[in-house]
N, C-alpha and C positions, 0 to 999 in steps of 0.2 A: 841621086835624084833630088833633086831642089821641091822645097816646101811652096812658093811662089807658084802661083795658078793666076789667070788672069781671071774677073767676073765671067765671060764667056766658057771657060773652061770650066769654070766652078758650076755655070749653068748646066752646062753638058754633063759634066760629074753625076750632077744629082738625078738628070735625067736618064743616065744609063743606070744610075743604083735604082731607083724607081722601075723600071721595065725588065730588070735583074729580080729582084730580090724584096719588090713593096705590090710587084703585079698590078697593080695601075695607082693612079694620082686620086688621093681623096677627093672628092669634087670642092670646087672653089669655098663655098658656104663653111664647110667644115675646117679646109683649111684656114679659113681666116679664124675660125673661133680655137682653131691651135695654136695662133701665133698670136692673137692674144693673150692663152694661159701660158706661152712661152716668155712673153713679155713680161705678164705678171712675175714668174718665175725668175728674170733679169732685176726685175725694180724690187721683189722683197730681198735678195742679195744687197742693193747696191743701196737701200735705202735702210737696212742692217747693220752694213761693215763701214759703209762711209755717209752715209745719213745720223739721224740723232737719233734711231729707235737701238733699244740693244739688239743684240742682236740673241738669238735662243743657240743653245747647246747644240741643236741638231741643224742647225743654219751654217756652223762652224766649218763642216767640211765641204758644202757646197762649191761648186768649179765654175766662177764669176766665165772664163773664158768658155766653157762647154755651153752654160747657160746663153754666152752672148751666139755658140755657132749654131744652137738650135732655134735661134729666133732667125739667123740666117740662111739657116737649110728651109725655113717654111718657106720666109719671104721668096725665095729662087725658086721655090716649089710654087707661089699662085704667078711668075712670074714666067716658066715654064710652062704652064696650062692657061696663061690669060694673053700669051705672044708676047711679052713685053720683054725688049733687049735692054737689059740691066746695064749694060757699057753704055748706049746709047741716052738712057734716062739718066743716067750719073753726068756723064758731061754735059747733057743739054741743062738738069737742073744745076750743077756746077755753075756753067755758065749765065743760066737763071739767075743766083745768088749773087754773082759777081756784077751782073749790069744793077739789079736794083737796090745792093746794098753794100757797095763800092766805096761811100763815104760813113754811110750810116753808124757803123759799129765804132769806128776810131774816133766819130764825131757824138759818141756816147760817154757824157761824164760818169754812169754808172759803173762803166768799164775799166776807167784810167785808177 
């Protein structure tokens, strides 16, 4: 079995674990203020290990990759209960990104 899921399938994923084994969707309000403390939870890692704060003895064993997939199981969860098709908003913002900043980055001396 391959690890590769597509966003769609990963939507489904969460959506079957949820009516499985979570008995319904936190309502949208709460969920956002989880994937806040989830996010917190991604940037004191990252701003620890590869930022300039030291890092604390009990920070050491934290799981940079679990931490980033629980910021990703919430997102699919208000994206699941708000209708919003994750494949569909990636490419359009993809696409977004590419028409209005096309030149801008390469044409950024702070870059080079």
């Amino acid at each position: 079995m391959s690890n590769q899921i597509t966003i769609q399938q990963a939507q489904q994923q969460v959506d079957d674990w949820i009516k499985t084994h979570g008995v319904r969707y936190f309502n949208e309000l709460t969920n956002m203020a989880i994937l806040t403390e989830e996010v917190g939870e991604l940037a004191r890692i990252i701003a620890r290990r590869y930022g300039e704060q030291s890092e604390k003895e009990s920070d050491k064993n934290k799981n940079l990759a679990d931490e980033m997939a629980d910021v990703l199981w919430v997102l699919i969860c208000l994206a699941n209960q708000t209708g919003v098709d994750l494949t569909k908003a990636f490419h359009n913002n993809l696409e977004k990104k590419t028409n209005r900043d096309q030149q801008r980055h390469q044409s950024n001396p702070k870059l080079k």
